[in-house]
C-alpha angles and dihedrals in degrees: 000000000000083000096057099048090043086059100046091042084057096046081048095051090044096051094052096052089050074047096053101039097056093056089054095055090055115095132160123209130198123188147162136185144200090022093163102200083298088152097145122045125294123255127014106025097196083068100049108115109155090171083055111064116197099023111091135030098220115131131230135352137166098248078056097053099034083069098045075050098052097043091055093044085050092049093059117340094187092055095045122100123176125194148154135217113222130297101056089146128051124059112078148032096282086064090065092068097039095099098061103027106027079209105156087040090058095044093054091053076059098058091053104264107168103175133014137167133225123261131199085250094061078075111050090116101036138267099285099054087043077055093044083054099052094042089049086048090049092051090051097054107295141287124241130274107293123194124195111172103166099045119116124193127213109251081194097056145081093183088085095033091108099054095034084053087065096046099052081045092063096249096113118036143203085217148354139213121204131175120220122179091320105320120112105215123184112198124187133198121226134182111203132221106264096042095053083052087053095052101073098160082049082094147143075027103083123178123234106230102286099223086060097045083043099050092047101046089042094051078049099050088041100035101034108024091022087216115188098236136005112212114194114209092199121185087202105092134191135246127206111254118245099273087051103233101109152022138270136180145077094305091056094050087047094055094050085042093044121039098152074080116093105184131023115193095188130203140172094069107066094224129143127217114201090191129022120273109225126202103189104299099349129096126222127191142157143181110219101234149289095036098277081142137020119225109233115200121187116181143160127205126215124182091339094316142097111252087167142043126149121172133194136163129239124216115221094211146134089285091073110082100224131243109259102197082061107038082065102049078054092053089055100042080056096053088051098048076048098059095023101056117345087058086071089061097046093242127113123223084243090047110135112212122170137347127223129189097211135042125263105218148171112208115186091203096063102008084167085063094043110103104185093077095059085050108062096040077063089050092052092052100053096045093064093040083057097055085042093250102136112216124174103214145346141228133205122181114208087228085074110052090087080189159350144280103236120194091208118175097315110020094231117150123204131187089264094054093056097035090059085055093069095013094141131108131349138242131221091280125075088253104108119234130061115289124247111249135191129227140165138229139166127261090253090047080054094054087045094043088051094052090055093051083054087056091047093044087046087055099036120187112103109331095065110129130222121197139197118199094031148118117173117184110199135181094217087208105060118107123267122306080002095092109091107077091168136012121195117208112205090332094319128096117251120223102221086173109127093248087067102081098166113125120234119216121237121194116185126128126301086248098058098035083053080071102053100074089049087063098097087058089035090054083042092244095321097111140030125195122174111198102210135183110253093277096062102256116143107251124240095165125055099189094069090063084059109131118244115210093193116016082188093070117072124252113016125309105214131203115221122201099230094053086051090059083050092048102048099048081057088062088062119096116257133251131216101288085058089253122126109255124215114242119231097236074093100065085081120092126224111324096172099103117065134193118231123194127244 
């Protein structure tokens, strides 16, 4: 008898530990990535209505996903991790305020955050100001746990000091182990190759390569601390191959380099995965950006590996009735960027300012078609004809139009939509963007420079150029350098003989025109373009070449391309609600470059 009931206690007690060790091995994950300051709904602004569900068709916002966050922390708070994968600031009005308030950092600690990785975009303004807002978010109340493992900081400069400061503080990390219901996850922080490339005011910060820094810290966290899974936030990415039936990328090449990493949640490419990529045994996802969707992970580990892994994106939509704690702390945040900085330019954050009746768009799979580029190097050009500053042509790059221009249900088109077109960079004012700048070159330095746009536009992505001002003919079959026959400027054919040796002005934005001189390394020696002041001087500084709206003034009164935008849909006539109207000239994509036959 002592013997039956021995037995069945032992086959009870067995059950419930494979019981309760299945139920230790389950986690669920939710991430995002590339996020860009997109706290309030995507396209158009003036629709947005988180608290209202059915009634819009915006995309995104954080009082939406605070409340996808929360569910899933209610169902099973011990199973729940939460984490982002680089460029969670930079890309809309609520940036502008991060520095001294570390406002969207903090919120995100709020709704519940608990690792997130670095982005190229976390520098835009420098280290030190990505240190002032960490240390503003701190201050606040905190910011979630951030992991940098690649990072390196200069031991001969001050430049870093701030930022290093917090990493030898503890408050950045290389890596991070967290418990969740049993499970020991390690979970490490990369930033990739070509978005390190794509951080310049990152320095004097650099980034050891990140399969190396990533190989060495995940035969630690398996060898040394034998966590269960090693989760890689890696600010990489991955882009769909030409026939469109797999992956490429860094992400890609990590997982075959790395094994010992289980799961990769990928950022910097913007690119969605509707079902998980997987590299032998490792699993790689990603959202696209700006939380229009929330990546769901449900997994199960047994003996160290993953039995179980099912994905699914979220939509952050207008079926997801919004948080209203933090719609609010979003209202106020609003009212303080209003009377803070917009108040300077004379907008206000609600301002409506034109209408359209069709999208502006850039599109990566067809940037000829794309007609919001044009537009806006139009936009450039008038601007500055408005404020009586010449300028021969403009150039706009695509890498630069952080997004688009959306009809939406009622084509009305507020400051934040416009804003979140040119979002990036700053200037030497408190007016958020990067400032426009003029340069000169020679006719001959045109026809080179225009047969470089041929070879950008040839390659796409983000270093496709728009232009204003001018008509390039072109016999596609020529050799190389050898494609432009004639170039009109502003209607009139330019001599780019040797014996004309006017100089011919170039506005664009400090950022691009920071590329020009780098032409002759970037053509590996082929071309050599010198961008020089107006009376011919080569330039070092590219801040003297910034354009002053009003000498008069002191210091210098920068233009800024969002507020040209804004300033050159005002110029439109007006339709029957009183708002400037688009005009659909502007429904065509990009007609500068023109065939010529044989």
């Amino acid at each position: 008898m002592k013997t039956g009931i021995t037995f069945r206690l032992l086959i009870t007690i067995t059950l419930l530990l494979t019981v309760l060790t299945s139920f230790a091995q389950e986690l669920t994950i939710l991430h995002t990535n590339d996020i860009h300051s997109m706290l309030t709904g995507y396209g158009p602004e003036s629709e947005y209505s988180p608290l209202i569900t059915d009634n819009d068709n915006t995309l995104g916002g954080f009082a939406r996903l605070a409340t996808i966050l929360a569910e899933a922390k209610e169902k099973n708070e011990d199973a729940t991790l939460i984490v982002d994968a680089g460029d969670f600031l930079m890309g809309s009005l609520f940036h502008v305020a991060e520095e001294e308030t570390g406002f969207q950092l903090n919120l995100m600690k709020e709704m519940c955050y608990d690792v997130i990785t670095l982005g190229n975009h976390e520098f835009d303004f420098g280290p030190e100001a990505l240190s002032k807002i960490l240390y503003a978010a701190k201050e606040k109340g905190g910011y979630p746990t951030i992991v940098a493992s690649n990072i390196i900081f200069n031991k001969d400069s001050k430049a870093d000091d701030g930022l290093e400061k917090l990493y030898k503080n503890g408050n950045i990390l290389p890596h991070i182990i967290i418990n969740k219901n049993g499970l020991n996850i390690g979970i490490i922080g990369l930033m990739g190759i070509d978005a390190a490339d794509v951080a310049p005011a990152s320095k004097p910060v650099s980034f050891e390569k990140y399969d190396k820094s990533a190989k060495k810290i995940a035969n630690y966290l398996k060898n040394e601390k034998q966590v269960d899974i090693i989760i890689c936030l890696s600010h990489s990415g991955i882009i769909p191959s030409e026939d469109g039936k797999s992956y490429i990328g860094e992400d890609i090449d990590l997982a075959e380099k790395v094994p010992e990493i289980d799961i990769i949640i990928s950022g910097h490419t913007h690119v969605k995965t509707p079902k998980p990529i997987k590299i032998n045994n490792t699993y790689i996802v990603q959202t696209g950006s700006y939380v229009t969707d929330v990546g769901e992970i449900k997994l199960k580990v047994e003996n160290g590996k993953i039995a179980k892994f099912d994905f699914r994106l979220i939509p952050v939509d207008d079926k997801i009735d919004g948080d209203v704690f933090f719609h609010d702390k979003i209202k106020k945040q609003i009212k303080f960027i209003n009377q803070k900085y917009l108040s300077k330019t004379g907008l206000r954050y609600d301002m409506r300012v034109a209408k359209t009746n069709f999208d502006l768009t850039v599109d990566y799979r067809n940037l000829k078609k794309s007609n919001l580029g044009p537009f806006i190097a139009d936009a450039d050009k008038y601007y500055l004809k408005q404020n009586g500053i010449d300028t021969d042509f403009s150039l706009v790059t695509s890498g630069t139009i952080r997004e688009n221009i959306l009809k939406g249900k009622r084509g009305i088109i507020t400051v934040p939509d416009i804003f979140r077109v040119m979002s990036l960079g700053k200037g030497y004012d408190d007016i958020p963007g990067y400032p426009l700048a003029k340069i000169y070159i020679s006719a001959k330095e045109v026809k080179k420079l225009m047969e470089i746009l041929i070879i950008s536009r040839a390659k796409g992505g983000s270093a496709y150029l728009y232009t204003s001002g001018l008509k390039i003919y072109i016999k596609p079959n020529k050799g190389m350098l050898r494609k432009v026959q004639k170039i009109e400027l502003n209607g009139k054919e330019l001599d780019f003989s040797k014996k004309n040796k006017q100089l011919y002005s170039i506005t664009a934005n400090t950022y691009l025109l920071s590329f020009i001189g780098e032409i002759k390394k970037m053509s590996h020696g082929l071309i050599k373009v010198i961008p020089k002041d107006k009376d011919g001087n080569p330039i070092t500084d590219m801040k003297t070449q910034l354009i002053d709206l009003d000498p008069n003034k002191a210091g210098i009164q920068e233009a800024k391309e969002w507020i040209a935008i804004i300033e050159f849909m005002k110029s439109f006539k007006k339709g029957k609600n009183k708002l400037p109207v688009i005009p659909d000239i502007y429904k065509k994509g990009d007609e500068s470059l023109v065939e010529i036959s044989e």
